[in-house]
N, CA, C and O of each residue as an XYZ file, in Angstrom:
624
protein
N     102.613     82.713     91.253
C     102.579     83.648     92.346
C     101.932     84.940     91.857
O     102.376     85.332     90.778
N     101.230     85.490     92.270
C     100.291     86.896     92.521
C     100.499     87.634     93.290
O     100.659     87.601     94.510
N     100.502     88.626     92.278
C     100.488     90.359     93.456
C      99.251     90.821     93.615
O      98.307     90.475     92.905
N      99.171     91.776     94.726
C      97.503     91.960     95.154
C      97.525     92.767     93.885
O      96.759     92.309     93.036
N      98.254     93.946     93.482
C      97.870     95.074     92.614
C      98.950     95.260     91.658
O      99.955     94.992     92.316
N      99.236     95.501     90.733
C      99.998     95.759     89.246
C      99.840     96.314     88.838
O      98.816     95.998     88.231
N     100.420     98.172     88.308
C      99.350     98.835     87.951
C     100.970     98.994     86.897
O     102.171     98.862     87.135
N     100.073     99.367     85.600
C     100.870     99.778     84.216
C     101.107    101.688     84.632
O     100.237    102.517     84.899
N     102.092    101.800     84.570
C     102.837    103.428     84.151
C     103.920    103.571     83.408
O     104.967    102.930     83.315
N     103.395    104.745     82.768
C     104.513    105.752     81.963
C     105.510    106.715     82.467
O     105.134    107.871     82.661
N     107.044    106.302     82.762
C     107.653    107.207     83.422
C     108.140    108.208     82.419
O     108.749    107.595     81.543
N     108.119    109.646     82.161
C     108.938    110.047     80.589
C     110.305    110.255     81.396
O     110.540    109.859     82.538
N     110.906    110.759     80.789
C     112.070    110.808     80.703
C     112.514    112.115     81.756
O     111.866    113.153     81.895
N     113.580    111.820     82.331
C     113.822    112.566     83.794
C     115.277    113.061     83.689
O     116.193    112.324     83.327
N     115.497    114.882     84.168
C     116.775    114.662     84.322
C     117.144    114.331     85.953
O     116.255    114.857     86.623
N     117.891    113.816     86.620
C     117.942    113.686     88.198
C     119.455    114.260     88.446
O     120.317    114.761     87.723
N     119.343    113.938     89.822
C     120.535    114.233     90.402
C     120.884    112.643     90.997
O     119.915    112.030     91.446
N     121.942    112.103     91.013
C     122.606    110.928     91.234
C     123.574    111.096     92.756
O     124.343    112.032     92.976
N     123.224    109.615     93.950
C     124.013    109.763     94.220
C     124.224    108.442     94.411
O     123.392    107.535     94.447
N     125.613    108.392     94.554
C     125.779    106.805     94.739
C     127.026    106.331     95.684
O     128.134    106.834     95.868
N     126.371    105.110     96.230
C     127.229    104.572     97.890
C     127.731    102.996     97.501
O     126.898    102.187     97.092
N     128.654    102.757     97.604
C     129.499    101.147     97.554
C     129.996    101.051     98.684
O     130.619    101.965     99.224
N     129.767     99.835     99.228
C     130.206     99.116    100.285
C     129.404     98.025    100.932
O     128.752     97.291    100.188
N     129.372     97.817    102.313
C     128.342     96.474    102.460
C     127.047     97.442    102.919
O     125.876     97.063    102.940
N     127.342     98.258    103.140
C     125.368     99.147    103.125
C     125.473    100.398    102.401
O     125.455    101.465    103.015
N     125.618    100.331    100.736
C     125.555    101.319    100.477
C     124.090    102.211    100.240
O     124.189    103.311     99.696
N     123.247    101.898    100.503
C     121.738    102.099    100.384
C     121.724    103.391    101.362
O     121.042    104.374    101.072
N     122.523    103.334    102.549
C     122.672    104.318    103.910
C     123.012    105.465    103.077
O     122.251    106.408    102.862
N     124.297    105.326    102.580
C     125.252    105.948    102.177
C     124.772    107.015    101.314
O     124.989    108.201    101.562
N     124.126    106.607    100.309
C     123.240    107.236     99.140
C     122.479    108.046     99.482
O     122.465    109.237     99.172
N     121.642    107.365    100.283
C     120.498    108.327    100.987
C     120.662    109.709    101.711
O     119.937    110.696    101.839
N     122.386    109.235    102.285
C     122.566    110.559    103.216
C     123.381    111.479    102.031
O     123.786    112.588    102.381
N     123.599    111.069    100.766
C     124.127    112.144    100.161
C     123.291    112.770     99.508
O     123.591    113.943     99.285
N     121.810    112.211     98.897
C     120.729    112.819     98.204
C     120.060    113.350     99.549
O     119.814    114.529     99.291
N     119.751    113.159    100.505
C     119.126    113.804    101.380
C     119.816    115.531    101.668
O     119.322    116.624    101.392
N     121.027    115.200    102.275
C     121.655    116.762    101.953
C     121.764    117.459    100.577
O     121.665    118.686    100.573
N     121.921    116.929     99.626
C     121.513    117.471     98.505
C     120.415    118.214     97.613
O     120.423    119.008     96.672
N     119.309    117.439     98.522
C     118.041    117.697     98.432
C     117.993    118.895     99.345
O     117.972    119.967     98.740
N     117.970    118.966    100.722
C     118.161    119.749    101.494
C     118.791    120.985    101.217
O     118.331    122.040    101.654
N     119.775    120.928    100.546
C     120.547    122.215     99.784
C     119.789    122.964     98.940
O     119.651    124.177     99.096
N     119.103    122.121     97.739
C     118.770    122.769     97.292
C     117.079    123.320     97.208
O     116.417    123.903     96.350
N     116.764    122.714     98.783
C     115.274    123.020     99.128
C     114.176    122.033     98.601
O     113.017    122.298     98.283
N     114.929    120.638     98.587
C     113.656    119.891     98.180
C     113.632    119.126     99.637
O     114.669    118.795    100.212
N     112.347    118.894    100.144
C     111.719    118.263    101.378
C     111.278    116.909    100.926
O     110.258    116.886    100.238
N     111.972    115.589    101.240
C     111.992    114.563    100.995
C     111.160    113.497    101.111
O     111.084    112.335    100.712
N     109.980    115.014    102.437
C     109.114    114.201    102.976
C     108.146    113.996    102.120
O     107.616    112.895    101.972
N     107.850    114.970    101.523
C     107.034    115.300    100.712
C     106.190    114.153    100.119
O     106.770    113.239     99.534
N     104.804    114.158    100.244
C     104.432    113.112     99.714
C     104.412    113.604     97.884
O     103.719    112.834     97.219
N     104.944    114.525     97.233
C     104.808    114.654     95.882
C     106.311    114.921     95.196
O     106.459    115.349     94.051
N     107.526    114.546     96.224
C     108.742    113.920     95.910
C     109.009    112.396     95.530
O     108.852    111.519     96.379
N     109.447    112.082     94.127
C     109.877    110.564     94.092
C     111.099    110.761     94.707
O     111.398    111.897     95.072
N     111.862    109.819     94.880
C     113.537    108.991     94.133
C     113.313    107.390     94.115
O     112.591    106.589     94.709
N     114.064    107.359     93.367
C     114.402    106.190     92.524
C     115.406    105.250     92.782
O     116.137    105.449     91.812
N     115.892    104.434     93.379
C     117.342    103.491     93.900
C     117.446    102.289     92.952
O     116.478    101.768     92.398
N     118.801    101.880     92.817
C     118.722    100.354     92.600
C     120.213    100.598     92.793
O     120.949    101.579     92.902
N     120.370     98.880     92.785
C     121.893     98.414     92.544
C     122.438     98.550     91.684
O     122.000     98.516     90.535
N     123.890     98.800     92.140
C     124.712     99.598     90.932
C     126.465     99.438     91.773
O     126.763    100.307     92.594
N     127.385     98.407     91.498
C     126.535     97.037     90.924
C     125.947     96.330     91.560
O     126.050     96.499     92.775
N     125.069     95.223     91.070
C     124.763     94.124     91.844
C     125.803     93.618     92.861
O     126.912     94.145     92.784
N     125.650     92.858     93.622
C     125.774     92.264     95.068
C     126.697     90.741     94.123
O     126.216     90.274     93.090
N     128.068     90.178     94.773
C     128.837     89.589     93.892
C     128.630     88.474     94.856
O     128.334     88.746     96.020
N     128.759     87.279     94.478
C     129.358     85.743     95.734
C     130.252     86.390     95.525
O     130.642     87.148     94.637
N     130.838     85.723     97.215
C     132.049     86.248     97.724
C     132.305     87.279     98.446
O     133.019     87.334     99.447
N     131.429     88.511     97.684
C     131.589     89.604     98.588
C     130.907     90.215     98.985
O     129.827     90.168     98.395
N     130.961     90.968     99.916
C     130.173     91.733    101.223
C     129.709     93.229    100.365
O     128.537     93.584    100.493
N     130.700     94.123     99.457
C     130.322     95.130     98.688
C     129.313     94.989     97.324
O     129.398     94.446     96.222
N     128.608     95.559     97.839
C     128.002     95.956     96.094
C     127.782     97.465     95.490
O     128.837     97.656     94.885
N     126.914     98.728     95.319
C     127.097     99.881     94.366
C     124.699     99.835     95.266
O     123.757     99.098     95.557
N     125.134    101.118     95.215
C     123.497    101.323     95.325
C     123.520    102.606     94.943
O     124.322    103.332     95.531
N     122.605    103.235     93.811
C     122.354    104.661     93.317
C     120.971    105.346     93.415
O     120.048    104.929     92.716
N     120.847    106.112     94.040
C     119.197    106.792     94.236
C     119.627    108.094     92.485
O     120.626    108.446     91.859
N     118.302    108.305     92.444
C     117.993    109.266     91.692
C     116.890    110.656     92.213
O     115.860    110.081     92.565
N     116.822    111.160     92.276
C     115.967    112.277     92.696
C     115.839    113.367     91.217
O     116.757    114.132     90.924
N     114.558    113.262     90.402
C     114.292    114.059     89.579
C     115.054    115.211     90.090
O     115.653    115.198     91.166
N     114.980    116.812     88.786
C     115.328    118.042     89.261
C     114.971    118.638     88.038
O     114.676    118.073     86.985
N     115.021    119.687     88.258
C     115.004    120.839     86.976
C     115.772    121.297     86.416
O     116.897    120.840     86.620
N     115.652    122.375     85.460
C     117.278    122.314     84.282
C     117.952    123.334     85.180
O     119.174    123.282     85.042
N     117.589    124.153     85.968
C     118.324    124.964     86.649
C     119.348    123.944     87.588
O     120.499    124.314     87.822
N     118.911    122.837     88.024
C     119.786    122.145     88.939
C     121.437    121.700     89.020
O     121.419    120.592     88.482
N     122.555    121.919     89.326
C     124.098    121.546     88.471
C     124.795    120.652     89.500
O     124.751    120.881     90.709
N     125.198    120.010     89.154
C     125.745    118.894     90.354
C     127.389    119.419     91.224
O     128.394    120.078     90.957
N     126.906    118.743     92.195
C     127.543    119.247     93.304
C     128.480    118.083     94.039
O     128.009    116.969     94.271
N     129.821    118.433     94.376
C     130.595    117.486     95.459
C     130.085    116.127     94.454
O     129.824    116.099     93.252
N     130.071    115.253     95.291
C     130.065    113.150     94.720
C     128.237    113.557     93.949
O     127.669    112.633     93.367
N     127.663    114.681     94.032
C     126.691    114.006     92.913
C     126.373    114.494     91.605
O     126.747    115.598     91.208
N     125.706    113.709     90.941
C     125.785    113.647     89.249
C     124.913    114.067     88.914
O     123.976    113.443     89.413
N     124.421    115.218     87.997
C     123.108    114.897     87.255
C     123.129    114.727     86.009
O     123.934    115.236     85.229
N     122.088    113.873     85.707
C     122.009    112.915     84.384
C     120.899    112.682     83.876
O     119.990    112.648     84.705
N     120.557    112.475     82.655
C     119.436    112.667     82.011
C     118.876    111.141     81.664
O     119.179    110.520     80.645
N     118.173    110.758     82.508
C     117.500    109.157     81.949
C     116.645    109.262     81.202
O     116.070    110.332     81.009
N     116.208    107.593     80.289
C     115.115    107.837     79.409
C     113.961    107.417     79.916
O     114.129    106.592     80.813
N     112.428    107.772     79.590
C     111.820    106.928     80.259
C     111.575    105.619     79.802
O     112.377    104.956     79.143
N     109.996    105.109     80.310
C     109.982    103.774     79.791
C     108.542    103.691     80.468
O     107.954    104.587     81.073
N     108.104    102.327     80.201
C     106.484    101.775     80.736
C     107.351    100.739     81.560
O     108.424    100.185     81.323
N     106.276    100.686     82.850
C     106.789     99.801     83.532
C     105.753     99.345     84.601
O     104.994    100.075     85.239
N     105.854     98.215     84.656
C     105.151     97.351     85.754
C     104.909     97.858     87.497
O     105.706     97.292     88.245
N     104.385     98.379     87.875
C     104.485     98.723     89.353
C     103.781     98.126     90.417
O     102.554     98.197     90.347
N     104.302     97.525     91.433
C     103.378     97.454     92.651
C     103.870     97.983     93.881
O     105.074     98.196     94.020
N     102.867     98.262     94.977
C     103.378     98.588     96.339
C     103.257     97.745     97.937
O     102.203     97.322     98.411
N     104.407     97.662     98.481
C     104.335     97.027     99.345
C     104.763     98.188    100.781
O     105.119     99.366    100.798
N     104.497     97.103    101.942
C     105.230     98.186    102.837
C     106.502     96.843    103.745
O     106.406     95.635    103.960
N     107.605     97.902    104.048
C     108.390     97.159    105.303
C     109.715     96.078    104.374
O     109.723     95.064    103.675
N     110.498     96.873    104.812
C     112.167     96.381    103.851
C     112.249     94.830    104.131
O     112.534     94.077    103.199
N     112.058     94.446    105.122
C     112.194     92.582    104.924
C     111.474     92.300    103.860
O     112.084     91.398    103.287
N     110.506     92.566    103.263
C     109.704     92.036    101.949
C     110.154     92.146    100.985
O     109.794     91.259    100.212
N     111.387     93.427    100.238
C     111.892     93.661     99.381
C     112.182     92.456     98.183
O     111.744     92.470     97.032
N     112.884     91.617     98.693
C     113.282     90.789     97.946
C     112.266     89.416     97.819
O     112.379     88.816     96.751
N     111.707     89.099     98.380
C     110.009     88.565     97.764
C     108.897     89.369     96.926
O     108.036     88.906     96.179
N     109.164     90.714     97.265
C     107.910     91.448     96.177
C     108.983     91.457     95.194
O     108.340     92.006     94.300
N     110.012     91.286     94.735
C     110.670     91.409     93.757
C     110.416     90.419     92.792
O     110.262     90.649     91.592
N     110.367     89.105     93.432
C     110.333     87.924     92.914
C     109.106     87.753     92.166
O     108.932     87.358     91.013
N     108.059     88.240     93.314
C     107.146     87.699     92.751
C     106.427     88.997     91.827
O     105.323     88.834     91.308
N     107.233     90.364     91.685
C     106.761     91.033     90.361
C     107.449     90.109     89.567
O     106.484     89.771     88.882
N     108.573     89.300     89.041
C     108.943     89.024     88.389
C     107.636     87.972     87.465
O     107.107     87.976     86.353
N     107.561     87.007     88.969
C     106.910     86.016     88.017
C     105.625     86.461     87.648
O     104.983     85.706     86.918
N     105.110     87.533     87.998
C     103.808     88.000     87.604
C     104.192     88.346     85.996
O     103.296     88.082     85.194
N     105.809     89.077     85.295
C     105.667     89.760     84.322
C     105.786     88.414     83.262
O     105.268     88.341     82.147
N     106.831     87.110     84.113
C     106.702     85.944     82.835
C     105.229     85.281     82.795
O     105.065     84.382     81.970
N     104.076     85.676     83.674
C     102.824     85.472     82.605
C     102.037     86.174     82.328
O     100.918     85.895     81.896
N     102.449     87.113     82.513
C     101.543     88.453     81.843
C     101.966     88.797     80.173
O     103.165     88.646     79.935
N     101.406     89.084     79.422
C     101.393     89.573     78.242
C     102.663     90.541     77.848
O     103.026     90.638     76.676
N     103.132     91.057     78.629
C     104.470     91.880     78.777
C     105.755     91.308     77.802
O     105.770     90.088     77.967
N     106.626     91.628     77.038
C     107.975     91.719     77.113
C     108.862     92.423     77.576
O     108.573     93.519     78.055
N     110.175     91.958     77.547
C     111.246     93.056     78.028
C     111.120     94.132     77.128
O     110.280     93.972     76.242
N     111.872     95.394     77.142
C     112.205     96.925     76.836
C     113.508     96.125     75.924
O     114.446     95.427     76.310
N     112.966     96.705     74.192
C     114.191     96.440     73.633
C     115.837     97.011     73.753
O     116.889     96.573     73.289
N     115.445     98.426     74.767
C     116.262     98.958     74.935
C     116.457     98.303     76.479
O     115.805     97.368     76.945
N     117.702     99.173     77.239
C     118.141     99.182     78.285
C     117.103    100.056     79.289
O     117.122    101.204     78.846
N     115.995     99.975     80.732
C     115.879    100.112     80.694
C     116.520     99.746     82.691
O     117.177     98.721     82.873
N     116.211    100.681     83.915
C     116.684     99.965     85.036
C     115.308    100.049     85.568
O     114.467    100.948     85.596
N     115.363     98.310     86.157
C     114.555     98.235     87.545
C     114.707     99.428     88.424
O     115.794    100.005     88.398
N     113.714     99.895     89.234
C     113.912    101.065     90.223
C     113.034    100.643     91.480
O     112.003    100.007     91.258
N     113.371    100.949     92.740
C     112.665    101.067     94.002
C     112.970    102.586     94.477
O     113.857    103.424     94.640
N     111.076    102.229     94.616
C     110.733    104.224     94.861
C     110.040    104.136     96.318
O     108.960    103.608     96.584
N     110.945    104.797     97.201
C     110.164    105.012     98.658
C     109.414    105.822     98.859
O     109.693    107.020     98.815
N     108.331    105.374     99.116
C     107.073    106.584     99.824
C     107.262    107.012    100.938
O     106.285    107.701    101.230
N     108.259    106.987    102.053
C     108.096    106.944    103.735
C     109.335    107.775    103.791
O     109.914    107.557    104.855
N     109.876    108.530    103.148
C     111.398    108.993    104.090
C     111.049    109.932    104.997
O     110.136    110.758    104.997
N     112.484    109.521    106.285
C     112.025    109.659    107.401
C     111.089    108.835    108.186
O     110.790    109.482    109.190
N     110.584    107.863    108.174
C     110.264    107.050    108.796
C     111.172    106.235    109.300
O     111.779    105.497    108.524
N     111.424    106.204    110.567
C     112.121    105.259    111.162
C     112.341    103.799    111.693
O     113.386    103.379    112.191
N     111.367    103.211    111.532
C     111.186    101.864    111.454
C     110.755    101.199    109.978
O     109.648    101.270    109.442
N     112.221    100.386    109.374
C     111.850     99.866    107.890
C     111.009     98.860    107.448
O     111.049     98.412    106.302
N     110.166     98.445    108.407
C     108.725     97.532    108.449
C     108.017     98.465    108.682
O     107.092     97.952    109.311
N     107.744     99.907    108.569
C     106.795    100.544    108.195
C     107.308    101.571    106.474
O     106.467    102.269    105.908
N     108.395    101.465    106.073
C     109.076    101.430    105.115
C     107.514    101.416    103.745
O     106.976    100.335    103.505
N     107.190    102.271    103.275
C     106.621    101.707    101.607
C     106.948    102.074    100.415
O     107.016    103.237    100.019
N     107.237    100.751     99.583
C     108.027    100.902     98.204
C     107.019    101.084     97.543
O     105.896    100.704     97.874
N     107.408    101.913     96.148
C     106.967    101.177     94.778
C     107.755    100.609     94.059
O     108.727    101.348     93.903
N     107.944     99.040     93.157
C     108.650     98.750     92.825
C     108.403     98.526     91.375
O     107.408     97.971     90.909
N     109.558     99.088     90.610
C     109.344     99.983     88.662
C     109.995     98.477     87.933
O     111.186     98.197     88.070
N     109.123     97.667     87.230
C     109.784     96.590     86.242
C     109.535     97.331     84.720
O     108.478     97.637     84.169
N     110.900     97.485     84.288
C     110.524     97.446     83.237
C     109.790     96.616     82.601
O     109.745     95.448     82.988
N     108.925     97.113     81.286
C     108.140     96.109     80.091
C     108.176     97.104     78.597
O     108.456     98.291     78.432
N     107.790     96.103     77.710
C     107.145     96.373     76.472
C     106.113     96.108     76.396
O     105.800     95.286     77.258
N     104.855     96.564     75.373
C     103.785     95.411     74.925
C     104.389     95.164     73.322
O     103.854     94.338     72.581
């Protein structure tokens, strides 16, 4: 399986602000706490020169309906965490990227970054490193016009 585009980047190392939602949609949840957060402290989300960063946290269990979803939103050292959010200092890493648009696809462009990285020249990150999905569209209201970038970790 093939992706139209794969492009190699260097993320360095970020401090963010954390927020994080558990339950059966915690993805909502997250969003509306980094969004006011952001908002507080004057970052515009729309921004096309704003990231954040999401993944599961935890993964999604058989059996159950709850799983953990955490956005990240870079910040600066002046930034100090506030109410449910965290800020925390990640490391970076090189990582695999492609872009798609529209949330039903999520979990097929996932797949098939995957199988793009078992034949590509790539290894895993000897360290710990997290998958990330980065939205380009907030505020867009229809999630089939939704566009990700989606961060695999690698080594060479």
């Amino acid at each position: 399986m093939s992706l139209r585009e794969v492009r190699i980047v260097d993320l360095p190392p970020m401090r963010v602000a954390s927020a994080h939602g558990f339950g059966t949609n915690p993805e909502d949840e997250a969003a509306r706490q980094i969004a006011g957060f952001a908002a507080a402290i004057g970052v515009d989300l729309k921004s096309r020169t704003v990231r954040t960063f999401g993944f599961n946290n935890p993964n999604p269990s058989p059996g159950s309906p709850n799983y953990g979803y955490e956005i990240w939103l870079p910040v600066g050292p002046d930034v100090r965490a506030t109410g449910s959010i965290k800020v925390k200092d990640v490391p970076g890493g090189k990582y695999a990227v492609t872009r798609f648009t529209g949330l039903s696809n999520i979990g097929r462009v996932w797949k098939e970054l995957v199988a793009w990285f078992e034949d590509s020249p790539y290894t895993a990150p000897p360290n710990w490193c997290q998958c990330l999905e980065s939205p380009l569209t907030w505020g867009e209201p229809d999630p089939e016009k939704w566009v990700f970038d989606l961060y695999l970790p690698i080594a060479e």
